[in-house]
N, C-alpha and C positions, 0 to 999 in steps of 0.2 A: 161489564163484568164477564160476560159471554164472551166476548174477544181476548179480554186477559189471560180467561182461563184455557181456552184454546192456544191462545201462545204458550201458556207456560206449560202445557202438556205436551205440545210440537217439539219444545225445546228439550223437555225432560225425555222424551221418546229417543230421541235423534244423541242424546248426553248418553243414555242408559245402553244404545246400542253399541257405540264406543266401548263403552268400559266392558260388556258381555265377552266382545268378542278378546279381550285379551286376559281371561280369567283360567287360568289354572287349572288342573286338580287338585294342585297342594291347597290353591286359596280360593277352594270353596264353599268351606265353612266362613270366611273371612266374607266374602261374596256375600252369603244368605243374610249375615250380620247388616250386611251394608242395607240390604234390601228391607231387612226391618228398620234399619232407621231411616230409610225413605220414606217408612210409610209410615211413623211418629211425628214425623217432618209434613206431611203429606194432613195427618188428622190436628197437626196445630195448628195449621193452615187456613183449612175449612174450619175450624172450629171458630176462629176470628175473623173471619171475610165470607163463610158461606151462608151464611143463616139468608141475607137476602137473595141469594139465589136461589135457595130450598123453600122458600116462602112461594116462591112462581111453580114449584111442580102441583098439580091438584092433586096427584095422589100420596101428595105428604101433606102440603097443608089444606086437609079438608074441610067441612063446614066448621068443627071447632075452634076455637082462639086459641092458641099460642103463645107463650111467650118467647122471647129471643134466647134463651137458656134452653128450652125445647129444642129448638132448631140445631143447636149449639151440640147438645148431646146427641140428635139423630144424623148429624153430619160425623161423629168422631165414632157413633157405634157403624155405621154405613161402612165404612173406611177398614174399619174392625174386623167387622164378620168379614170384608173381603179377603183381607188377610190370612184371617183363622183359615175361611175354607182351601187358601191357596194350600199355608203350610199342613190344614188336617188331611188332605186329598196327598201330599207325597209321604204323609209317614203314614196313612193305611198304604199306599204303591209301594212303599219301602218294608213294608214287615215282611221278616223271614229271609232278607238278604246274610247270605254266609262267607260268599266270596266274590273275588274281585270280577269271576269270570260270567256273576251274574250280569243280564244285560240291566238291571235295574241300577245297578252301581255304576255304570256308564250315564245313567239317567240324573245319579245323584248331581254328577260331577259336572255334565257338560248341558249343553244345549240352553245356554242361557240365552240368549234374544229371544226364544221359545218360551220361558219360564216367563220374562220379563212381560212379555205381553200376553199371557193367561194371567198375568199378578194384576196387573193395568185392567184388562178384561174384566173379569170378578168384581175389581172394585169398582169398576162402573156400572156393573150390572145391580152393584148393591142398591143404586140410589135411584131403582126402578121397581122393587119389591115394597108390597106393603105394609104399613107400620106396626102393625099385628107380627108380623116376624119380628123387625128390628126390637119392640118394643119383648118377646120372650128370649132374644138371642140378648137383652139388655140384664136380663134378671138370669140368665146360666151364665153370662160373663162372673158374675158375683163368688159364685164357686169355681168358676176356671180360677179367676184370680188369688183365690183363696188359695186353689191347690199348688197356682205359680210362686207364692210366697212359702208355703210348704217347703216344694221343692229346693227353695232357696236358703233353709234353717236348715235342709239335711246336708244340700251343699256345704253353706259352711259351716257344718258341726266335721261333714269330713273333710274334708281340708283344713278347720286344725289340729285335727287327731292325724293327718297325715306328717303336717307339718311338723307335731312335736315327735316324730314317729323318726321322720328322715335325721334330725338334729340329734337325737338320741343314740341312733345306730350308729354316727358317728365314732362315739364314744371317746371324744377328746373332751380337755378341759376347757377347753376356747366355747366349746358348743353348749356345754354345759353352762357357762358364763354368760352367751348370748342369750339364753334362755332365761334364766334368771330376770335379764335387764332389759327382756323383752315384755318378759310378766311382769314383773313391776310398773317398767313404766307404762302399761294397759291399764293396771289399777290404778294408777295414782289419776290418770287420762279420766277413768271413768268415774274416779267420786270426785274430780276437779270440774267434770262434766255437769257430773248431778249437782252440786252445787251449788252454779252456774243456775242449774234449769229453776231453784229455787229461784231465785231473784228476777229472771223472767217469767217467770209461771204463778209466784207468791206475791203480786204486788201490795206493799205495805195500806189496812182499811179496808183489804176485799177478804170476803170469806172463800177460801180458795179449800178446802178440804177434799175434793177430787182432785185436784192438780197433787197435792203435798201425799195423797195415800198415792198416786201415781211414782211419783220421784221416791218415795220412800220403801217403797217396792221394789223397785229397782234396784236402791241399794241393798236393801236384804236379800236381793237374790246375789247379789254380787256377790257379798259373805257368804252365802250359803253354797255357790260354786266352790270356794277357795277351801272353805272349811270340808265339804263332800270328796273336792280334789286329793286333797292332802291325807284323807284318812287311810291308815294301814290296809285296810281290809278292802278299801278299793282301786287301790294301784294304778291310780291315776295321775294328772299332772297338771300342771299350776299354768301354762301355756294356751291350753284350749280354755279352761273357765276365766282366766285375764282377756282373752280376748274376745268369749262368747259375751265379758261384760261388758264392754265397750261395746257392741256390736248391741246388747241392749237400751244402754243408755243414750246411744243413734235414734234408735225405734222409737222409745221415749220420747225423746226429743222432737220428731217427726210427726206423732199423735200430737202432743200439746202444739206444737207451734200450727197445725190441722183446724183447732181449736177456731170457732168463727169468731168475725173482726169487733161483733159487738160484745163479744167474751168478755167483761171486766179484770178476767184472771189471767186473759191473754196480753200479756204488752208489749209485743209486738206490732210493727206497721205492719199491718194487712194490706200494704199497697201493689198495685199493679208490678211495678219492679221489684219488691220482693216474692209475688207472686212468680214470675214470671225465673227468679230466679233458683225458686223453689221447682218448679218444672223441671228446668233445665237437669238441675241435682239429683230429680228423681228420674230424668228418661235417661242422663247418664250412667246411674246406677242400673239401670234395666236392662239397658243394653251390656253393658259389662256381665252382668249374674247373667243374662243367656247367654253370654260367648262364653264365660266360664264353665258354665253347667253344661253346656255341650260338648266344650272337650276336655270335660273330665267326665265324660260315658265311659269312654274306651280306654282310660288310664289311671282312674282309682284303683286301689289296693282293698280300699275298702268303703263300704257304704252305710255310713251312722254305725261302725264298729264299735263297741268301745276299746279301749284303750287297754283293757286287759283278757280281751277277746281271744280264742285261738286264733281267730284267723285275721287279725289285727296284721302283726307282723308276718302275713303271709306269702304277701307279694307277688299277688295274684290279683291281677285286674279282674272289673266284672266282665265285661268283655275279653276273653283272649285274642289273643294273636297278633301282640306287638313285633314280637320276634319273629315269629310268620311275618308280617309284614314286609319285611326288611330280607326274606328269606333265605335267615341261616338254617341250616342245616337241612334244607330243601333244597327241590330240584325247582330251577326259574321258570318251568315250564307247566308245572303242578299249580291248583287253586291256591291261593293263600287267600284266608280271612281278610275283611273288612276290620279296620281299626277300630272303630266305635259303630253304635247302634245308631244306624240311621232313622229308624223309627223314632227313638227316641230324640235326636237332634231335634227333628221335625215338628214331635208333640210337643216340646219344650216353646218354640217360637210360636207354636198354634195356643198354647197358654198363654206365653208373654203379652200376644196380641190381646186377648181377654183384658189383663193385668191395665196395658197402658190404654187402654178403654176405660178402665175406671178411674183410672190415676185424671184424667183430662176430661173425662164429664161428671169426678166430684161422686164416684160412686154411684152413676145415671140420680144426684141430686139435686134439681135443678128452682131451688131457693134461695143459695146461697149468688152473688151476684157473679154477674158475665165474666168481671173482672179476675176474678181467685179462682185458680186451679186448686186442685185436692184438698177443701177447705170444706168442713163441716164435721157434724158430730158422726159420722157415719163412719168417715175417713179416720175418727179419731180413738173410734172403738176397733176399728179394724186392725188400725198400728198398735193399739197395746194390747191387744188377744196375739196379734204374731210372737210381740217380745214376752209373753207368757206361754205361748206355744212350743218357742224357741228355747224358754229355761226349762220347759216339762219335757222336753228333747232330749237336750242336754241332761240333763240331771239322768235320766230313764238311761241312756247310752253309758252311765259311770255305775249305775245300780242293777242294771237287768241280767250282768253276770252271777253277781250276788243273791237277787234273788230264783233265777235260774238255771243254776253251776251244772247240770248234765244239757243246758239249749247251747248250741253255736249259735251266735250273733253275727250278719252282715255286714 
């Protein structure tokens, strides 16, 4: 196991030095991206083959007995925190960069075979510290995570208030159209969905009333988007609450089928292969919502606006200096801004990291078996507090003009 794992790290060293040296500044952010899905690649790795080699260090497995789901979550939070600290150590080095002529923006961009082995570094260093860290850096993963899915309902509350924002200014009939039969066909998506989760979630003989007050939930918020969107006095639109409901009925979905394998209410196969392909769906989605959420720092209009906002249609990134960038109506020789916050890219990945720490040790709950990824009650209270979090989001973004008509909203 010791030789394997020496190979496969010889070979990943010598693979990562290649790709470093032909990176970009355009495709650095592209880059950082990669580098977190090596290291998701990296904790599902040791999470299914390392537990017997975490068993041979004494200062993880000490005089106490273990189980192999122990091992299992201190190899994926190990991996973690290495992570976290890489990307939390460049967004505190990155705070307060303003232009390009800092030397810290040169830091963002380049010197990757340097990056790569302080990433490498760290995480080895992780599996030398003792379990009294991993085990409190396991329980503030819980609210990183929390804040990473946060981030991820303001994300898309603004993008598609942006979205119905750009279609709108338009102002042809074609856009107007697409709009219509983009919101429709979201509703009709979403109680075809819920319906659906009935017949898998409600099986016929079981008393299933948390699953049914679940799905039924759901759908009342769906209605209650459409009906809030629609009213006069809130000048909103049928595009973002058709899609924030389908993007519930996901969530939904995501908690019940969560639901453990002994679940009578649950009828799905809780097998290895659906597990496994449950994983996949979720580290796919992870990593897209950080690539997303990062570069839309430096190019939103707006941030959880609503829709009837002054500064909705303002056209003002939170970040300036798109057009600096590009340096019109400047001299080439002068600073020009930074396109997004690097701070923020940064904390964003140092969250995510948290995030796919929980997602892959089950919420650090180590009951449910070896086999099932993000499977238990924990995981299932988690997913439907988001999709409740996410409608008191939503909803708050179409009302908080209303109820405070002299506030400017973000």
């Amino acid at each position: 196991m010791s030789c394997l794992f020496a190979c496969c790290t010889a070979s990943t060293c010598g693979l990562c030095t290649s790709v470093a040296s032909g990176i970009s500044k355009k495709s650095a952010r592209i880059a950082y991206c990669g580098l977190f899905g090596v290291s998701l690649v990296v904790s599902w790795i040791l999470r299914e083959v390392g537990a017997p080699l975490l068993e041979k260090f004494p200062w993880i497995n000490n005089s106490e007995t273990h189980s192999k789901e122990w091992y299992q979550i201190q190899a994926v939070l190990r991996v973690s925190l290495g992570n976290f600290l890489f990307f939390g150590i460049f967004a505190l080095i990155m705070i307060g960069v303003k232009d390009q002529n800092d030397r810290r923006d040169s830091w963002h961009h380049g010197g990757w075979i340097a990056k790569i082995v302080i990433w490498l570094v760290l995480v080895c260093l992780m599996f030398f510290i003792p379990n009294v860290v991993i085990s409190i850096y396991g329980t503030l993963s819980i609210f990183g995570a929390g804040a990473f899915l946060l981030v991820q309902v303001i994300i898309l509350l603004d993008f598609t208030h942006s979205w119905n924002d750009a279609w709108v200014e338009k102002d042809e009939q074609k856009w107007y159209v697409a709009l219509l039969v983009i919101s429709a066909g979201c509703y009709i998506a979403a109680f075809v969905f819920s319906g659906i989760l009935f017949i898998w979630f409600n099986p016929s003989g079981q008393d299933c009333g948390l699953n049914i007050f679940f799905i039924v939930m759901t759908m009342i918020l769906a209605f209650a988007f459409a009906i809030i969107a629609l009213h006069p006095a809130v000048n909103g639109s049928l595009l973002p609450a058709s899609v924030i409901s389908v993007y519930c009925a996901y969530v939904c979905y995501t908690g019940l089928s969560s639901e453990p394998r002994d679940y009578a209410c649950n009828s799905l196969n809780k097998s290895k292969a659906v597990s496994a392909s449950t994983l996949i769906l979720g580290m796919l989605t992870t990593v897209l919502s950080v690539l997303y959420s990062a570069l839309r720092a430096g190019s939103s209009t707006t941030f959880l606006s609503p829709p009837s906002s002054p500064k909705s249609g303002a056209k003002k990134p939170l970040i300036e200096g798109e057009d600096l960038e590009e340096g019109k109506g400047k001299n080439e020789k002068e600073a020009r801004p930074v396109s997004y916050s690097y701070t923020f890219f940064h904390l964003i990945f140092a969250l995510a990291s948290m995030y796919a720490a929980m997602l892959l040790s089950g919420w650090t709950n180590s009951s449910e078996s070896s086999d099932l990824i993000d499977v238990g009650w924990t995981t299932v209270w988690v997913r439907i507090c988001t999709e409740w979090v996410t409608a008191g989001l939503y909803v708050w973004s179409l009302l908080a003009p209303l109820i405070f008509p002299d506030r400017e909203f973000y």
